[in-house]
C-alpha positions as CSV (number, residue, x, y, z in Angstrom):
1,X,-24.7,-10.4,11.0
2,X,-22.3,-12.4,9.3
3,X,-22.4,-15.2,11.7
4,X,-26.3,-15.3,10.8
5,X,-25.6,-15.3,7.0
6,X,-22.8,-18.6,7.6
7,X,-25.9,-20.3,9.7
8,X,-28.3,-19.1,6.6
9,X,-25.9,-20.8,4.0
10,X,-24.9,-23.6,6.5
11,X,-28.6,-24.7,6.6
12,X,-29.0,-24.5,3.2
13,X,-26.7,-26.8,2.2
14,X,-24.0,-24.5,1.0
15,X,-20.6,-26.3,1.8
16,X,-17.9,-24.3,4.6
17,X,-15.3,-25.1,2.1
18,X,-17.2,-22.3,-0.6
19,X,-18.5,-20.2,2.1
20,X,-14.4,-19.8,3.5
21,X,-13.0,-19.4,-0.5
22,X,-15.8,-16.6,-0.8
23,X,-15.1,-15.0,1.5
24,X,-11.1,-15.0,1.2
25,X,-11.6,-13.7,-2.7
26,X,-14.2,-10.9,-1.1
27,X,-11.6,-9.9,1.7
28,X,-8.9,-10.5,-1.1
29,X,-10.6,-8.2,-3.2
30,X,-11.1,-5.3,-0.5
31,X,-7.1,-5.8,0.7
32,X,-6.5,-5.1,-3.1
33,X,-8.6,-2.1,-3.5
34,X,-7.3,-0.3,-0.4
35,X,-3.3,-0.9,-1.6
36,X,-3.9,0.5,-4.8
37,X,-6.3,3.6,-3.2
38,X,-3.1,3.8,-0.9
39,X,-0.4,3.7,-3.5
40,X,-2.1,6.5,-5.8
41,X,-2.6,8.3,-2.4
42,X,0.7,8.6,-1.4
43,X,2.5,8.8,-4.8
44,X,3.4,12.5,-4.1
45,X,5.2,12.1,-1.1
46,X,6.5,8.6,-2.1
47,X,8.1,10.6,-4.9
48,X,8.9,13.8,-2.9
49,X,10.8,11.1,-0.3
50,X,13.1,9.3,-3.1
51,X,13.9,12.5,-4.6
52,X,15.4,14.1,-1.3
53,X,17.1,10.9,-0.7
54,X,18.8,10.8,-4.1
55,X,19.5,14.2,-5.0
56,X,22.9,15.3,-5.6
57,X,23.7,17.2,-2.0
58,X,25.5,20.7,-3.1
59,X,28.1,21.7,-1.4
60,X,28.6,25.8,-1.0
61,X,31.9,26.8,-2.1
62,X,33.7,28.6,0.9
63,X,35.9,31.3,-1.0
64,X,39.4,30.2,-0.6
65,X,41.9,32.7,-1.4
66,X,44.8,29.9,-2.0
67,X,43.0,27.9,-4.2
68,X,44.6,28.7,-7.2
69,X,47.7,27.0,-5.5
């Protein structure tokens, strides 16, 4: 199909040079959608991730009876 539409606008005069930039800003344009539907996807467990990785880790507190020493 797509090979049909570059013959189509090959024939009528329509220049590769356009054809290629149309259809890098098109691809572009889909590339871009799909990161940001991505991104707001996984926001939750980007979040969840960074939080477990930064969290203070706490440490129980074995009962020492010589502490106080």
């Amino acid at each position: 199909m797509a090979l049909t539409v570059v013959a189509a606008l090959d024939e009528l005069g329509i220049s590769r040079t356009t054809i290629v930039v149309t259809f890098a800003i098109l691809l572009g344009g889909v590339v871009t959608a799909a990161a940001i539907a991505i991104g707001l996807g996984a926001r939750d467990l980007a979040r969840d991730l960074l939080q477990s990785q930064f969290r203070p880790k706490v440490r129980p507190e074995a009962e020492d009876p010589l502490r106080h020493l």
